[in-house]
RODO-2510 file (C-alpha; in nm, 4 decimals, decimal comma):
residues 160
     n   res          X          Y          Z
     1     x    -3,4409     3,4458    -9,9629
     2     x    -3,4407     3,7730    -9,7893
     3     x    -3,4167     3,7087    -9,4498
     4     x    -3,1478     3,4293    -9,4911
     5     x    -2,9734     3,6749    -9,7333
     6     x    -2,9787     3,9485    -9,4677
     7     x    -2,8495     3,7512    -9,1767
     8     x    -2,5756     3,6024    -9,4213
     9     x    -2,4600     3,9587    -9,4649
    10     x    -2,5223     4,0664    -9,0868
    11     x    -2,2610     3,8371    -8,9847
    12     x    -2,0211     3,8972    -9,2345
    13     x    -2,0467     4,1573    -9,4318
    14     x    -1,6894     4,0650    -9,6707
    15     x    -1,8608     3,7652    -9,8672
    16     x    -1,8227     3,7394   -10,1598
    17     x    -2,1419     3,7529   -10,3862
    18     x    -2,0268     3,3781   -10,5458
    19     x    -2,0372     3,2242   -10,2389
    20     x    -2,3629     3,4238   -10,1225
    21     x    -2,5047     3,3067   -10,4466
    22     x    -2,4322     2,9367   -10,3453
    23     x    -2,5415     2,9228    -9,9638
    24     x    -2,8798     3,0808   -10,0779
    25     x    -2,8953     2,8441   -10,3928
    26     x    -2,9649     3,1133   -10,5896
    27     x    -2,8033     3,3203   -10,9511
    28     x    -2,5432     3,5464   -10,8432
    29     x    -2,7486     3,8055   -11,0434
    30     x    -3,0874     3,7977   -10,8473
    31     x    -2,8619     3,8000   -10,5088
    32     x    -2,7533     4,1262   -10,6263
    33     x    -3,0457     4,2486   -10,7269
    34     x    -3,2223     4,1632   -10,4227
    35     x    -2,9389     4,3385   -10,2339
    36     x    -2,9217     4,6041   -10,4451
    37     x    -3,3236     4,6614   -10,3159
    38     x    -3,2647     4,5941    -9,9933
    39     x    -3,0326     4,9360   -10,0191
    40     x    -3,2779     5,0885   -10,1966
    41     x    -3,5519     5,0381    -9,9855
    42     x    -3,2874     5,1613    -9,6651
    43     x    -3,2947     4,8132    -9,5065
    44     x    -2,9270     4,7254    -9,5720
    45     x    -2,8054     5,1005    -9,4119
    46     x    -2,4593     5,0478    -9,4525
    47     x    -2,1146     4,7955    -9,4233
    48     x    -1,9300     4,8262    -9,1373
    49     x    -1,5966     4,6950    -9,0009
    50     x    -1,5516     4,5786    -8,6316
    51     x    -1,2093     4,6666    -8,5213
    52     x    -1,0655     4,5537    -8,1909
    53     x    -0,9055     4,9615    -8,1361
    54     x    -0,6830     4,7908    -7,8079
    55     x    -0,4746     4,6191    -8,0504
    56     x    -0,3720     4,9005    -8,2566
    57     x    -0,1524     5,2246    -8,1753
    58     x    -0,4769     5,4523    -8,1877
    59     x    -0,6277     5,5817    -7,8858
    60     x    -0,9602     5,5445    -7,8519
    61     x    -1,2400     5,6423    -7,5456
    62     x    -1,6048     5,5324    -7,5535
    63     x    -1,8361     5,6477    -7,3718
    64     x    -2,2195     5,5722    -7,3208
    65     x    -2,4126     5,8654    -7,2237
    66     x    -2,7603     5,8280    -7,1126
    67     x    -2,9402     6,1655    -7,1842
    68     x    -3,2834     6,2308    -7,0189
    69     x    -3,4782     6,5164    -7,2091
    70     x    -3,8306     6,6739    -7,2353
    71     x    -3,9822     6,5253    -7,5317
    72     x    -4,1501     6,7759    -7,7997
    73     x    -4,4731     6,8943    -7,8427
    74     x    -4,6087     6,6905    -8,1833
    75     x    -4,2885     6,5496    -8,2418
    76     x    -4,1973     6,3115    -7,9117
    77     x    -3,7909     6,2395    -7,8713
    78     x    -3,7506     6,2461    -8,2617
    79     x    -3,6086     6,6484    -8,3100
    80     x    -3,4003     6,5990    -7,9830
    81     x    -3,2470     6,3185    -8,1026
    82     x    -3,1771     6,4556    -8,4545
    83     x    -2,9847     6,7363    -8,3490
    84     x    -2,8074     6,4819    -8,1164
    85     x    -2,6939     6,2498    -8,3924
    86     x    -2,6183     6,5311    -8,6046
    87     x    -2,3019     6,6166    -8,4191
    88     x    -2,0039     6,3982    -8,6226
    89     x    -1,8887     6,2931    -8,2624
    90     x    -2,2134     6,0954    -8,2653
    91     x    -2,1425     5,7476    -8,3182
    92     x    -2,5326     5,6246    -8,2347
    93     x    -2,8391     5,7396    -8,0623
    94     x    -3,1026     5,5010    -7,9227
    95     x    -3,4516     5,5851    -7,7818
    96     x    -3,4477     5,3664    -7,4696
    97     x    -3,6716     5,2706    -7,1881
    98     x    -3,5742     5,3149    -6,7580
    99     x    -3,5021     5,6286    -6,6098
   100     x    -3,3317     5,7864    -6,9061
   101     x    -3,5238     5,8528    -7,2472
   102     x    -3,1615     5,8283    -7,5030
   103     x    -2,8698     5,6684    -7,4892
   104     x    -2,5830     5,8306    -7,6907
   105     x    -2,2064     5,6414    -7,8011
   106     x    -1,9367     5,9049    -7,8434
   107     x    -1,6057     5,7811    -7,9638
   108     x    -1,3269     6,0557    -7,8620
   109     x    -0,9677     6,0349    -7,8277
   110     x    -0,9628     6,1402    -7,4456
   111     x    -1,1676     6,1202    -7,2032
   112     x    -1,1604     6,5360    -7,1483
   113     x    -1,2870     6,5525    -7,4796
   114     x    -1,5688     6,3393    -7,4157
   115     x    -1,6636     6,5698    -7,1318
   116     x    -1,6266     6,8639    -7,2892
   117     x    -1,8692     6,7452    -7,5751
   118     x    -2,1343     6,6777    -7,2714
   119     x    -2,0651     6,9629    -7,1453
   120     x    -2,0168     7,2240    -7,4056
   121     x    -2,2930     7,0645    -7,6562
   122     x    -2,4781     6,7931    -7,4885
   123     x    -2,6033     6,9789    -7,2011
   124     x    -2,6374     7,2680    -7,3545
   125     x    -2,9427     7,1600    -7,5371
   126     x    -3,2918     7,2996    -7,4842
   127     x    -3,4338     6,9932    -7,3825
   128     x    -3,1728     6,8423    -7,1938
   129     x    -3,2713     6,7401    -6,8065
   130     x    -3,0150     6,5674    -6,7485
   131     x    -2,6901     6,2929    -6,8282
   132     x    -2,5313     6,0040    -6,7047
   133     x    -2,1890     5,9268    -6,8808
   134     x    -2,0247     5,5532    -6,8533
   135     x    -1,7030     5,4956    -7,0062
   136     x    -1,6220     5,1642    -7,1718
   137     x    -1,3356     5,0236    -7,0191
   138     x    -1,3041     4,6613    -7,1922
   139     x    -1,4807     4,5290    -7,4781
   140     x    -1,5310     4,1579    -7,4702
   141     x    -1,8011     4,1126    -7,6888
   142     x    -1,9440     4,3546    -7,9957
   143     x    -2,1883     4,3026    -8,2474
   144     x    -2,1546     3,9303    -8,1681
   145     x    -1,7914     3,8761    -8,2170
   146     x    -1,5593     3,8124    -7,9132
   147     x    -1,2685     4,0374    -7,8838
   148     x    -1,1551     3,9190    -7,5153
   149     x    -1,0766     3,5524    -7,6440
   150     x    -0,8594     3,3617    -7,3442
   151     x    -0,5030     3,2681    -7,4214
   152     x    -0,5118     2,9083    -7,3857
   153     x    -0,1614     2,7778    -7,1934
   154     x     0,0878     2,6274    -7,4420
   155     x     0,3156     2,4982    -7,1925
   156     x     0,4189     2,1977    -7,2460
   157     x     0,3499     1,9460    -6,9206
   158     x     0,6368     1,7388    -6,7831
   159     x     0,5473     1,4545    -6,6135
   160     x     0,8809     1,3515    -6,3544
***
């Protein structure tokens, strides 16, 4: 039940714990229990809501910041990237493979203050080498739901 439970939830996060109950053919009170273990034990780490930011009146930059730094002595990219994520700015911080050792998604209202957060705090760390900053300029797909859907023509065809 977990792992059906869990990907249930991945993909949509709203449902209902009736109807959760009845795709897993299960009581709706050991559903909740097993979810309410799942938080416990840190696998479920939170609900979130995908919103399309293009269609609303708020301004929104992302940027994806690949950070190369000099790993710690007994502790490997783990402190870096703590004091990384720490910043609220942070909205994630991967450990990666290639040429760069993190990648780093800020969410900022301009793009100046984007750079001033790599430049002011990012850079500024101890360990820093180095960054690489990519803005996102069009979303078309995130966490597996299209946001770029095509319009489809509804004109009518007249045939002389």
């Amino acid at each position: 039940m977990r792992d059906e439970l869990l990907s249930i939830i991945e993909k949509n996060s709203k449902i209902g714990l009736n109807e959760l109950a009845i795709l897993l053919g299960k009581d709706e009170a050991s559903v909740l229990s097993e979810i309410e273990k799942l938080e416990r034990e840190g696998i479920i780490c939170g609900y979130h809501t995908l919103i399309d930011w293009d269609k609303t009146s708020i301004e929104k930059v992302t940027a994806l910041i690949e950070v190369r730094v000099t790993p710690q002595r007994g502790q490997g990219f783990d402190s870096i990237a703590e004091r990384i994520y720490n910043y609220p700015e942070v909205k994630a911080t991967y450990l990666i493979s290639g040429g760069y050792d993190l990648l780093v998604i800020l969410e900022e209202k301009s793009l100046r203050e984007i750079s001033n957060f790599v430049s002011d705090k990012l850079s500024t760390l101890d360990s820093v080498l180095s960054t690489a900053t990519h803005f996102i300029l069009k979303r078309y797909k995130d966490y597996g739901s299209v946001l770029a859907k095509k319009h489809e023509d509804e004109r009518e065809i007249i045939i002389p």
